[in-house]
PALUM-565315 format. One record per residue: x, y, z of N, C-alpha, C in turn; residue in three letters. Coordinates in steps of 0.05 Angstrom, whole numbers, padded with zeros to 5 digits, always signed. Atoms other than C-alpha are relative to their C-alpha. Layout:
<sites>
XYZXYZXYZALA ...
</sites>
This chain:
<sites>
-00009+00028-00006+00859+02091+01579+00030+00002+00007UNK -00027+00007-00011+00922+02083+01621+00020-00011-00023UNK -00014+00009+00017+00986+02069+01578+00017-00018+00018UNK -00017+00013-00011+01027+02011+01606+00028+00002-00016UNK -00028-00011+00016+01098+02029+01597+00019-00026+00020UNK -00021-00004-00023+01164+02002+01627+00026+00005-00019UNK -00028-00019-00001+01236+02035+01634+00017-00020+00001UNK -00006+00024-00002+01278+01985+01611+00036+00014+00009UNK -00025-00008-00006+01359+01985+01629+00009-00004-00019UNK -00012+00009+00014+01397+01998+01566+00027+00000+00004UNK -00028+00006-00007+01466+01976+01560+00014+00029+00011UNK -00016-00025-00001+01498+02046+01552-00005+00009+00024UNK +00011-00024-00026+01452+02081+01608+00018-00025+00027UNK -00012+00021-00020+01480+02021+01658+00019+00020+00008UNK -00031-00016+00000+01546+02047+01636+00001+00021+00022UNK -00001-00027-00008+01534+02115+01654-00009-00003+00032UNK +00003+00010-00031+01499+02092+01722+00016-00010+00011UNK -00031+00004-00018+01564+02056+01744+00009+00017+00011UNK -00026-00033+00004+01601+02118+01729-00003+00012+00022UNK +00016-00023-00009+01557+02154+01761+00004-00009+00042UNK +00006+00008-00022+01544+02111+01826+00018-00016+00014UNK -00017+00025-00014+01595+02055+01841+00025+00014+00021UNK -00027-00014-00009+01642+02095+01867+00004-00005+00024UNK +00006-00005-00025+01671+02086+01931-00003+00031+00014UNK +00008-00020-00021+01659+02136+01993+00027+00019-00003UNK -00029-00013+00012+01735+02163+01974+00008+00009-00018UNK +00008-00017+00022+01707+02181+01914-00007+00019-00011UNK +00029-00026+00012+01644+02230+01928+00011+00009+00011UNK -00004-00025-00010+01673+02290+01941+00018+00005+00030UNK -00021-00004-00018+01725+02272+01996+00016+00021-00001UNK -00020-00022+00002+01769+02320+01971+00002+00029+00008UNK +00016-00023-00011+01726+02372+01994-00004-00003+00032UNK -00003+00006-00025+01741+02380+02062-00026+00021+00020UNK +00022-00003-00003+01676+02419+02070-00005+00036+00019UNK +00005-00027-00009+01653+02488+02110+00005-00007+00040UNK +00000+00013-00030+01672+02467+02191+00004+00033+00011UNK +00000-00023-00021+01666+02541+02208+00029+00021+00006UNK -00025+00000+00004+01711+02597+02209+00010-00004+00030UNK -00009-00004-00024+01716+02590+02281+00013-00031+00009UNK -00015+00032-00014+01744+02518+02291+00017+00002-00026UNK -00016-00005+00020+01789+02541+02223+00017+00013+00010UNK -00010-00020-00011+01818+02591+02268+00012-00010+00022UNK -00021+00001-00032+01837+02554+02336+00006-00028-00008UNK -00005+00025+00011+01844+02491+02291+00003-00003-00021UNK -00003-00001+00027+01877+02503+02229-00002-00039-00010UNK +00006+00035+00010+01879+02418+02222-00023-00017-00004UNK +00034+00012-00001+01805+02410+02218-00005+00003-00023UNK +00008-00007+00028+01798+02448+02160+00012+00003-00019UNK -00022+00005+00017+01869+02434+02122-00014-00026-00011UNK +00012+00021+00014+01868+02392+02071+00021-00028+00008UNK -00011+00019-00003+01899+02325+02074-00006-00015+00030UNK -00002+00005-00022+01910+02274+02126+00013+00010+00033UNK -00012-00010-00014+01922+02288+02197+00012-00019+00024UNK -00010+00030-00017+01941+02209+02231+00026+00008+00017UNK -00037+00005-00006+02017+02227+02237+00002+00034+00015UNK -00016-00030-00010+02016+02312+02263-00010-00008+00033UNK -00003-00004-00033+02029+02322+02334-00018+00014+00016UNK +00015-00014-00018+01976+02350+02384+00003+00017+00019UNK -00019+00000-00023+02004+02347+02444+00022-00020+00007UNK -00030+00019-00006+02072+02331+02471-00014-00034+00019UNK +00010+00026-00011+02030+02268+02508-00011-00014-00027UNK +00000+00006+00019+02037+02222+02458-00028-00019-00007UNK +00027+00016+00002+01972+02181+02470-00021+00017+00001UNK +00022-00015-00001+01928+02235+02479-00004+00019-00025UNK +00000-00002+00017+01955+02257+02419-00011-00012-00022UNK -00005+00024+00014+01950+02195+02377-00046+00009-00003UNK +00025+00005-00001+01864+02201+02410-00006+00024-00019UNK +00018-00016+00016+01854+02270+02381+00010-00011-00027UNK -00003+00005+00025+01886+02259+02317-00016-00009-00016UNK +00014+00017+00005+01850+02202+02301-00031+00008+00003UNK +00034-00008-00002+01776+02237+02325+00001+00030-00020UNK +00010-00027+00017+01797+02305+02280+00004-00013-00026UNK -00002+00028+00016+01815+02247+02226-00034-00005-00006UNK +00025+00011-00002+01739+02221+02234-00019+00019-00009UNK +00022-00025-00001+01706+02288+02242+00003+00011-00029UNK +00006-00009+00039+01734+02310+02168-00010-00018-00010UNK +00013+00021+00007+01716+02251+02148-00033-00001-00010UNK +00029-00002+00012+01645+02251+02159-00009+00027-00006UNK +00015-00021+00004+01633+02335+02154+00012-00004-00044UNK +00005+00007+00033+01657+02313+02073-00017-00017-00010UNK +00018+00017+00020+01622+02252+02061-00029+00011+00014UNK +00034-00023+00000+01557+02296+02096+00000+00010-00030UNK +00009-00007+00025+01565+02336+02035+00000-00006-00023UNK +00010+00012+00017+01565+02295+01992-00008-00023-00002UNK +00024+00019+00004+01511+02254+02006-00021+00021+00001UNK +00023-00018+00006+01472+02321+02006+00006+00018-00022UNK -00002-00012+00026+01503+02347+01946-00016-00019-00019UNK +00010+00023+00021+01480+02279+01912-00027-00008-00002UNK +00024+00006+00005+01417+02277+01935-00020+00029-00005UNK +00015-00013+00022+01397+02347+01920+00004+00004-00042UNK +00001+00002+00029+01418+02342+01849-00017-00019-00019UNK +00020+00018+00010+01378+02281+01845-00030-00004-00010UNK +00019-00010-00008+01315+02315+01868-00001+00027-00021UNK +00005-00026+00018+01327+02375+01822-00001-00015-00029UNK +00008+00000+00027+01333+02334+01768-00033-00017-00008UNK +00020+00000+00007+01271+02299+01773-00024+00009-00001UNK +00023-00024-00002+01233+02356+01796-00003+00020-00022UNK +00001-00010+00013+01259+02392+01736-00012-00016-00025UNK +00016+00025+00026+01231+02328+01693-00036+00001+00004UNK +00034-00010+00005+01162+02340+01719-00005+00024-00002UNK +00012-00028+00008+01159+02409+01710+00001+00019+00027UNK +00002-00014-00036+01173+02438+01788+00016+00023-00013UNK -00026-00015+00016+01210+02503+01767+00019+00005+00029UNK -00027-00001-00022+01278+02517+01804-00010+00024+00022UNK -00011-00021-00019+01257+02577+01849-00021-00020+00032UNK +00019+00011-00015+01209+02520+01883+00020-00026+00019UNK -00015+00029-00002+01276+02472+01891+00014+00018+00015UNK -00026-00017-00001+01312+02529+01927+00013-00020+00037UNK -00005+00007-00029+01360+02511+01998-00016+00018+00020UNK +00007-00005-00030+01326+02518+02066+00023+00000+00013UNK -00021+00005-00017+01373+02539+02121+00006-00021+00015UNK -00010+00021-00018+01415+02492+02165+00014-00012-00012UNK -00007+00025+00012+01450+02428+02153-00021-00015-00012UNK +00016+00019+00015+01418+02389+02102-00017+00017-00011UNK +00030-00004+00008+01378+02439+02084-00001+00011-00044UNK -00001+00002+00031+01399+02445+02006-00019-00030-00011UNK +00024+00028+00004+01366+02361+02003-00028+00006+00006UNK +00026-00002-00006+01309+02378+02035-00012+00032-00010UNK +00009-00030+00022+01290+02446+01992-00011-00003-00021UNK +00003+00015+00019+01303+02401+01938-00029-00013+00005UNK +00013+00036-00004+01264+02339+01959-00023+00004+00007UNK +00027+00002-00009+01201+02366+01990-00022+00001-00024UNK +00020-00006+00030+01165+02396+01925-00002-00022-00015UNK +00007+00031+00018+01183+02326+01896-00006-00014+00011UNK +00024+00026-00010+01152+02290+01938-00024+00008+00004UNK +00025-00013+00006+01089+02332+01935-00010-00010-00023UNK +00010-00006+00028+01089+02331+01864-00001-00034+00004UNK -00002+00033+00008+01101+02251+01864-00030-00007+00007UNK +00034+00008-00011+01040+02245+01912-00015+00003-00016UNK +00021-00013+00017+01000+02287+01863-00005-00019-00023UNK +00010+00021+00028+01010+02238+01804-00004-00025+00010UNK +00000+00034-00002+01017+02173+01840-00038+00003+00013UNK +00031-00003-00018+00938+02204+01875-00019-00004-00039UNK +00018+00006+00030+00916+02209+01791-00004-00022-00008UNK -00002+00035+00009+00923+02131+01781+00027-00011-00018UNK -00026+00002+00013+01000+02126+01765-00003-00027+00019UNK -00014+00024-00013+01021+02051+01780+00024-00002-00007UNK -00027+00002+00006+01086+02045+01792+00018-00028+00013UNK -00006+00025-00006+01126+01984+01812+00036+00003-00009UNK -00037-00001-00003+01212+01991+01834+00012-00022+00008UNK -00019+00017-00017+01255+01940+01839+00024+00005+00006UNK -00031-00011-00009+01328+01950+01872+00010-00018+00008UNK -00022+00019-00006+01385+01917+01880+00015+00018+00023UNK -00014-00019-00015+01418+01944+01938+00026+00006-00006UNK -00034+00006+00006+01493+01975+01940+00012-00016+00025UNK -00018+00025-00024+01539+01921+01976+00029+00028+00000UNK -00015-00023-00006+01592+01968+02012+00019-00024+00023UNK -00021+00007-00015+01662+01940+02048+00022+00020+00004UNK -00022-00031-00014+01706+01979+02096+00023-00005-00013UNK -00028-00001+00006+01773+01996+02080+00015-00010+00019UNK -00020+00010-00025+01816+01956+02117+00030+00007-00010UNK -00028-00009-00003+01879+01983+02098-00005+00031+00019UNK +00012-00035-00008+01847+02063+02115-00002-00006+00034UNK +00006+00006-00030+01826+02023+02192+00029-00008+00005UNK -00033-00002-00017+01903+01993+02192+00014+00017+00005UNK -00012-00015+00004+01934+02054+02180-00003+00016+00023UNK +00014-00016-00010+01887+02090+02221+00002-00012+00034UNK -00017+00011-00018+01905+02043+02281+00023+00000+00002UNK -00023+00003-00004+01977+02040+02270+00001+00034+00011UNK +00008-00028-00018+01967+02119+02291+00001+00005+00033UNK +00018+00010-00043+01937+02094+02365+00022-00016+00004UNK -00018+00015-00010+01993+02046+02371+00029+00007+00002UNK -00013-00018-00005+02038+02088+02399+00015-00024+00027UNK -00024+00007-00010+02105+02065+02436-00008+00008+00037UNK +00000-00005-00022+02104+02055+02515+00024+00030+00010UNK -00023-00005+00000+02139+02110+02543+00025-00022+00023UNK -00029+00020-00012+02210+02083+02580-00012+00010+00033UNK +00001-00012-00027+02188+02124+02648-00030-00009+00012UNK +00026+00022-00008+02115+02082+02649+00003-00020+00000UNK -00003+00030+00000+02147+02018+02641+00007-00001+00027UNK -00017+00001-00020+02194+02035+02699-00010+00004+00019UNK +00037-00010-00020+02127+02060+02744-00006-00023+00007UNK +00013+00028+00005+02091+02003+02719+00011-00033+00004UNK -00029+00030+00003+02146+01938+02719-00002+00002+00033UNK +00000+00007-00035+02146+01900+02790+00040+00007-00006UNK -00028-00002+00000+02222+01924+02806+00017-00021-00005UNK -00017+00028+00009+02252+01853+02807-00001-00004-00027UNK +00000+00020+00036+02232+01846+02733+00005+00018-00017UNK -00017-00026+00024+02267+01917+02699+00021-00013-00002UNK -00023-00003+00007+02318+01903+02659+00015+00020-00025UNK +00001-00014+00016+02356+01946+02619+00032+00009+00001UNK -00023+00004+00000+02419+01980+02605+00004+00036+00024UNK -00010-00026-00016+02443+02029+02674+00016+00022-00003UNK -00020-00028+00003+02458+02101+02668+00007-00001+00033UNK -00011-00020-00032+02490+02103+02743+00008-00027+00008UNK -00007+00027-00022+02499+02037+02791-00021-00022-00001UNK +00012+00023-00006+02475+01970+02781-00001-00019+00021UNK +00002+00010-00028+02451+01934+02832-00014-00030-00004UNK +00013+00018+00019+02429+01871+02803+00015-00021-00020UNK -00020+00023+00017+02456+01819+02753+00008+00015-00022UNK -00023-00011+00025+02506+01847+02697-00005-00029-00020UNK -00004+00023+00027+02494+01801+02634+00033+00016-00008UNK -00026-00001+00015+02563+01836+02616+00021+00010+00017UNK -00019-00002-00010+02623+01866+02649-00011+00009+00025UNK +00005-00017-00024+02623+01887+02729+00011+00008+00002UNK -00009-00015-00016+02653+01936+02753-00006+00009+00025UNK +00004-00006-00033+02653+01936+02828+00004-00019+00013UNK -00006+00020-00018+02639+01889+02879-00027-00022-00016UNK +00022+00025+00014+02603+01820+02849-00001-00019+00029UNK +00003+00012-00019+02568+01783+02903-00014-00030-00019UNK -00001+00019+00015+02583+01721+02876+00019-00017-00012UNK -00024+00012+00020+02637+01691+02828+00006+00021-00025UNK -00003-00025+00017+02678+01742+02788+00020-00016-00014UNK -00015+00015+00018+02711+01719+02730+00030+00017-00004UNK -00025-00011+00001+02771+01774+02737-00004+00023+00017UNK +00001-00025-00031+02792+01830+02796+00024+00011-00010UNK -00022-00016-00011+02840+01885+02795+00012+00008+00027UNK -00014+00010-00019+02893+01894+02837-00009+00012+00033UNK +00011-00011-00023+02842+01925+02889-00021-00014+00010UNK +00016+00025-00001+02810+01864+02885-00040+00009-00018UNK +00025-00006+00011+02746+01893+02853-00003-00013-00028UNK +00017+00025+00022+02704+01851+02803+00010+00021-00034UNK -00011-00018+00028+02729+01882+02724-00005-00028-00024UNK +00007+00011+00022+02694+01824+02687-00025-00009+00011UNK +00024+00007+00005+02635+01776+02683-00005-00011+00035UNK +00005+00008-00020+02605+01767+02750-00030-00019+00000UNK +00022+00024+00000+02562+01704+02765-00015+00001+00026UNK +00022-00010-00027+02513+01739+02816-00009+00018-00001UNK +00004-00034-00001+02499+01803+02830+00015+00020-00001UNK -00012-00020+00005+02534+01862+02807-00006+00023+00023UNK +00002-00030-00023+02546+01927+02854+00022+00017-00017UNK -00024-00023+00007+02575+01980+02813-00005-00003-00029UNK +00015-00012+00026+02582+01993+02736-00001-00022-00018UNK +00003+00023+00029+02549+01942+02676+00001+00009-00023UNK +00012-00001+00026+02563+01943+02603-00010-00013-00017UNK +00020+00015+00027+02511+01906+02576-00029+00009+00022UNK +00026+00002-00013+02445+01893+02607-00007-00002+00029UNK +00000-00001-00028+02429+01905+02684-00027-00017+00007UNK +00035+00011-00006+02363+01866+02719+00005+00003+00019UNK +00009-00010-00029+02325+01892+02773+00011+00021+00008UNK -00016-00021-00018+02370+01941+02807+00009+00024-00014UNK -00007-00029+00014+02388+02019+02777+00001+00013+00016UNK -00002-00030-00013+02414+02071+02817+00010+00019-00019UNK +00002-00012+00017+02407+02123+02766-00023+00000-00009UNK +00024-00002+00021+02373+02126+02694+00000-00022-00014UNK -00001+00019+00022+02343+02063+02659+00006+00007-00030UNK +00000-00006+00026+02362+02067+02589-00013-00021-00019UNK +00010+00018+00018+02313+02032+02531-00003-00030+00022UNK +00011+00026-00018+02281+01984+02596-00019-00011-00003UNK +00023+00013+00006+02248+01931+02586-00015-00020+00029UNK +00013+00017-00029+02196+01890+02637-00003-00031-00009UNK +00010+00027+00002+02188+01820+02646-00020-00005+00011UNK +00036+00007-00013+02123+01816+02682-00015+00014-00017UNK +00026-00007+00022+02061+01854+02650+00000+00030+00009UNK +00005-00027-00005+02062+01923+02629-00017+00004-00018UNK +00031+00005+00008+01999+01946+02602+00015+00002-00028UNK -00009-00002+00029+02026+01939+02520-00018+00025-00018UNK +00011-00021+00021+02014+01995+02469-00031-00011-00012UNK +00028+00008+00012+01944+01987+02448-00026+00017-00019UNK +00011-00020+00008+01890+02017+02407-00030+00001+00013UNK +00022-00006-00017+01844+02041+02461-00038+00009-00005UNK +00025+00002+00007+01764+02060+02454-00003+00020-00017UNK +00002-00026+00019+01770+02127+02425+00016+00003-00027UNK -00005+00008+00029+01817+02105+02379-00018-00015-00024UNK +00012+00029+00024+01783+02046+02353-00032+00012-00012UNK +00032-00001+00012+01719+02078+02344+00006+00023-00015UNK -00003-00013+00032+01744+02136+02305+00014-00011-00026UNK -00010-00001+00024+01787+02096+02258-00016-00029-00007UNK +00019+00014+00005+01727+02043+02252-00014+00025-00027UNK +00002-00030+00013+01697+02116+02226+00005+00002-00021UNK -00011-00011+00015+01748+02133+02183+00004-00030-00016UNK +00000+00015+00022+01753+02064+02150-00030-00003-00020UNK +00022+00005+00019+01670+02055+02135-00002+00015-00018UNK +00005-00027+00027+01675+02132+02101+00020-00013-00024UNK -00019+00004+00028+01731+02107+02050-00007-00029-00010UNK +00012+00008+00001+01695+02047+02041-00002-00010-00037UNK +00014+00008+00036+01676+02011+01963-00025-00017-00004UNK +00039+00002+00004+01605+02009+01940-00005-00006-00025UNK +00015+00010+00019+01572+01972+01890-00016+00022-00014UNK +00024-00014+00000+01520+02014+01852-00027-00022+00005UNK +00022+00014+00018+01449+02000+01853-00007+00001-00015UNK +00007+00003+00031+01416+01977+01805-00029+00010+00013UNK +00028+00001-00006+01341+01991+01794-00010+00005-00023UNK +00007-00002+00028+01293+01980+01737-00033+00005+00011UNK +00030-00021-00009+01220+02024+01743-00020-00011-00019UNK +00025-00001+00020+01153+01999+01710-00012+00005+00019UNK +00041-00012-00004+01071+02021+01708+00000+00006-00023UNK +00018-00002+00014+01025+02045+01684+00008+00032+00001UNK +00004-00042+00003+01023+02135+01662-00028-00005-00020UNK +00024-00004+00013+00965+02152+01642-00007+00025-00009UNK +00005-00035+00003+00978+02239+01635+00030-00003-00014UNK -00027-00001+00008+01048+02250+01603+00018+00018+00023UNK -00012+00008-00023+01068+02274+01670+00010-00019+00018UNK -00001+00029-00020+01068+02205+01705+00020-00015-00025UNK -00017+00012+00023+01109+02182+01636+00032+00016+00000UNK -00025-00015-00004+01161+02239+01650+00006-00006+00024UNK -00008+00008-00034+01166+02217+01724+00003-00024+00003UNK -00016+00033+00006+01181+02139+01709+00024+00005-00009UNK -00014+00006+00011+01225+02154+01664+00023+00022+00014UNK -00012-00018-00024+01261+02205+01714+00006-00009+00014UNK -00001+00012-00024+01257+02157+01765+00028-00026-00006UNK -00023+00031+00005+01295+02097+01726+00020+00018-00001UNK -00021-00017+00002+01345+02156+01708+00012+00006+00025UNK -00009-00001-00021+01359+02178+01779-00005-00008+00027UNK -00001+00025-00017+01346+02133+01826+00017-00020+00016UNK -00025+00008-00009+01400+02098+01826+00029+00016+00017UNK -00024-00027-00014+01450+02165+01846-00014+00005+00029UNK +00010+00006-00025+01395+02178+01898-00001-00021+00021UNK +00000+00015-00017+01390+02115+01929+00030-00015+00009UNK -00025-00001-00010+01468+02109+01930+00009+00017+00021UNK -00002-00020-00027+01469+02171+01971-00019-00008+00025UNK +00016+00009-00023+01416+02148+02018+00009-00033+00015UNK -00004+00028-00021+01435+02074+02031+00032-00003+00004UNK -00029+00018-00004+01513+02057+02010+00017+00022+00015UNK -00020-00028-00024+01533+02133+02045-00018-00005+00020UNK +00011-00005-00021+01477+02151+02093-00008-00015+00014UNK +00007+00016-00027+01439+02102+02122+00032-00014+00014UNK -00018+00023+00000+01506+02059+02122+00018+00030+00025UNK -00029-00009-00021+01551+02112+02160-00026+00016+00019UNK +00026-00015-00018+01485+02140+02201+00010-00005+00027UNK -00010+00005-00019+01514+02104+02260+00029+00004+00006UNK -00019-00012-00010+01582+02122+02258+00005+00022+00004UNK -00008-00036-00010+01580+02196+02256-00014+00001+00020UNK +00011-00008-00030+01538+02194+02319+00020-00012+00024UNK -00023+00008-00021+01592+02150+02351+00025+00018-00001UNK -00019-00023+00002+01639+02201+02327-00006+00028+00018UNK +00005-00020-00027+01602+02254+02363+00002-00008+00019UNK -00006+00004-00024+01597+02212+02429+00040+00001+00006UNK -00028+00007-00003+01671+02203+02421+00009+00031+00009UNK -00006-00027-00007+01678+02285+02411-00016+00011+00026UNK +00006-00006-00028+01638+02286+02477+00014+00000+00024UNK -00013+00009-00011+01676+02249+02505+00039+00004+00009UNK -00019-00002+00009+01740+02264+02488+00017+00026+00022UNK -00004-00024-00004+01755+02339+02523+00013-00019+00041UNK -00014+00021-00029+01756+02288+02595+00016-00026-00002UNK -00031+00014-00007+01803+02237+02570+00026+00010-00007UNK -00028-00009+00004+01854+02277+02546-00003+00033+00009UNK -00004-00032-00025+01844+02337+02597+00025+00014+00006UNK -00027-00009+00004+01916+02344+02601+00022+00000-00019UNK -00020+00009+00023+01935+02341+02531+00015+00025-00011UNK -00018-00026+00003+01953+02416+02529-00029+00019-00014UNK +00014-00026+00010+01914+02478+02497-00009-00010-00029UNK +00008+00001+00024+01914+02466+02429-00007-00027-00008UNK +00010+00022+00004+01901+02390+02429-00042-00008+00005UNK +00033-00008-00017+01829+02416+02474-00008+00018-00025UNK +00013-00023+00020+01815+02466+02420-00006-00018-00019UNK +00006+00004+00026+01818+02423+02359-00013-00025+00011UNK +00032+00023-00005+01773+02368+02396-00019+00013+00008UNK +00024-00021-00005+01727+02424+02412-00009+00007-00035UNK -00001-00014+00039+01736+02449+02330-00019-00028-00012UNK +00001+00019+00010+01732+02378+02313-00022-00010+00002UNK +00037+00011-00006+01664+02355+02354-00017+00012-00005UNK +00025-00019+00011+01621+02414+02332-00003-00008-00033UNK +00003+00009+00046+01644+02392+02247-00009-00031+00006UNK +00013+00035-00011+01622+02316+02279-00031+00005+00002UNK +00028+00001-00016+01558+02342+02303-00013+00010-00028UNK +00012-00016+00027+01538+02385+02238-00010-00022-00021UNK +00003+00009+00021+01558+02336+02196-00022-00032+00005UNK +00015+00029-00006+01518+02275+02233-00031+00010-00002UNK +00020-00018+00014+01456+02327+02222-00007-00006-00025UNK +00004+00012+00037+01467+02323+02157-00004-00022-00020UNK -00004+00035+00008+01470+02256+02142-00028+00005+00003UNK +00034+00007-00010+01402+02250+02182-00020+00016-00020UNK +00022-00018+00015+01361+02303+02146+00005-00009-00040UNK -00004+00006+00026+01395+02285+02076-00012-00025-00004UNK +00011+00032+00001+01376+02207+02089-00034+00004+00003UNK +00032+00000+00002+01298+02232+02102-00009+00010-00024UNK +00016-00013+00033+01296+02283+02041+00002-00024-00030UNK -00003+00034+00022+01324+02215+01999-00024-00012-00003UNK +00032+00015-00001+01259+02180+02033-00017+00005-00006UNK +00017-00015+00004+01214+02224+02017+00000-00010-00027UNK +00006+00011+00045+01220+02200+01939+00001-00029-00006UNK -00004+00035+00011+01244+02128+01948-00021-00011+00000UNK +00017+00023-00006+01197+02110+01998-00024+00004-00006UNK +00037+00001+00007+01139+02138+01963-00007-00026-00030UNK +00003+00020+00022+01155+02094+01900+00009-00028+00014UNK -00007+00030-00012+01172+02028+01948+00030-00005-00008UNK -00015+00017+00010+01241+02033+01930+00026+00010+00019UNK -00016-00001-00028+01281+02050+02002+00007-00025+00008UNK -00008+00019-00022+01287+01992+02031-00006-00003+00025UNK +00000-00013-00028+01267+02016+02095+00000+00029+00003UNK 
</sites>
């Protein structure tokens, strides 16, 4: 006769499930900047250093700089929170494979990315089938985890991309009539401050060679000390435009890696989840009560990391696809470490994927994925 059981949530175990699960994405194992190969370690020591890399220099082109930064920024990013959303979900899988009785040489890693979760995860979902096929009823409810980006981690991560026009693109860019600024050489143009030369116009004082030596109310020919408009024969100094110059901005490749780099740092609710049925063998009684136990760590790694950043590490790779032809002229070593950087993008978006199925493999046989 079937024993109707259920796995209730006691206060304490909660506890320990917070502990365990709430954490944000800046929590699991960020610090671990992960295995990106020794070969992108080697022509890209900044991939695989630790710390941030928003503020180091690329290349002397300061915007093309600003893009890699920001995509080798992204790429650590997700090749850490990959591993640990597949550190978290094989430990999950070992421990309730070690609760039904699976022994460890059956839980071992398969090669590849992801392949420690899924080593784990397959034998337990065999074994699950096997008892839920004897007349185990089981019945999961879940609370999902609620997860919000870091919006300080995305300002920061933008202020990066919003990089300073240079002075010799304004001066390109700016319809000539509308530079103003202060002349290294001969102004040709209106003097907001002293003239020196000839003022075509009204001069407010001349030396005795009759040449303009104060404020001229027209056009200046010769030297200004203050502000010149329009006219420079010479070098603008700190020039500014009055018509439309394209403004510092945080362009596509920025915004989509530090979109990226804000969902990974991210704060996550845990879920919750409370497990009843029926066991009817004292295997199916050791595998409820396994299930209310880790379940919750599992399905934190599967929904509030993986499914949830599943779509940005693939935009992170299009970005590292992308990337090698917009900043084609960003120099040698700026091309290397977005070459370093999109292969630890590509691995780690692998990983995600295969870690997020070996998760399914257990949720969604007990109904308690979501999807």
């Amino acid at each position: 006769m079937p024993t109707t059981l259920r796995w209730p949530h006691h206060a304490a175990a909660l506890v320990l499930v917070a502990a365990a699960t709430s954490m944000g994405c800046s929590e699991v194992g960020l610090g671990n900047l992960g295995n990106l190969g020794n070969l992108g370690a080697a022509v890209c020591p900044e991939v695989a250093g630790p710390g941030e890399v928003l503020s180091t220099p690329f290349s002397s082109d300061i915007r093309a700089s600003a893009k890699v930064a920001t995509f080798v920024q992204a790429a650590k990013d997700m090749t850490a929170v990959s591993e640990a959303i597949e550190a978290q979900v094989t430990e999950a899988c070992r421990r309730i494979g070690t609760d039904i009785g699976i022994p460890p040489a059956q839980m071992q890693p398969q090669d590849g990315a992801g392949g420690a979760a899924k080593g784990a995860c397959e034998p337990v979902a065999a074994a699950v089938d096997s008892i839920l096929r004897q007349g185990m009823q089981i019945q999961v409810a879940v609370t999902p985890p609620s997860c919000q980006a870091n919006v300080q981690a995305e300002a920061r991560c933008n202020g990066a991309c919003d990089v300073q026009v240079d002075p010799g693109q304004i001066v390109a860019q700016c319809e000539p009539a509308r530079l103003s600024g202060f002349c290294q050489g001969r102004c040709t143009g209106q003097c907001e401050g002293r003239c020196t030369g000839t003022c075509h116009g009204q001069c407010t004082a001349t030396d005795a060679q009759g040449r303009c030596v104060g404020q001229c109310n027209g056009s200046c020919d010769g030297g200004c000390d203050a502000t010149c408009h329009a006219g420079c024969q010479g070098t603008w100094q700190a020039p500014r435009c009055e018509g439309t110059v394209r403004p510092p901005s945080v362009d596509a490749e920025c915004q989509a890696s530090c979109k990226a780099h804000a969902d990974v740092y991210a704060t996550c609710t845990p879920a919750l989840v409370n497990v009843s049925g029926s066991a009817n063998t004292d295997v199916a009684l050791r595998l409820g009560r396994s299930l209310q136990a880790n379940l919750p760590a599992l399905l934190h790694a599967e929904l509030a990391l993986g499914r949830r950043l599943l779509n940005d590490a693939q935009v992170v790779v299009q970005v590292g696809a992308e990337l090698p032809r917009v900043v084609g002229q960003a120099g040698a070593h700026a091309l290397a470490c977005a070459g370093a950087a999109a292969e630890a993008a590509t691995s780690a978006s692998l990983r995600i994927q295969i870690s997020v199925r070996a998760s399914a493999s257990i949720s969604g046989r007990v109904g308690a994925s979501g999807g």
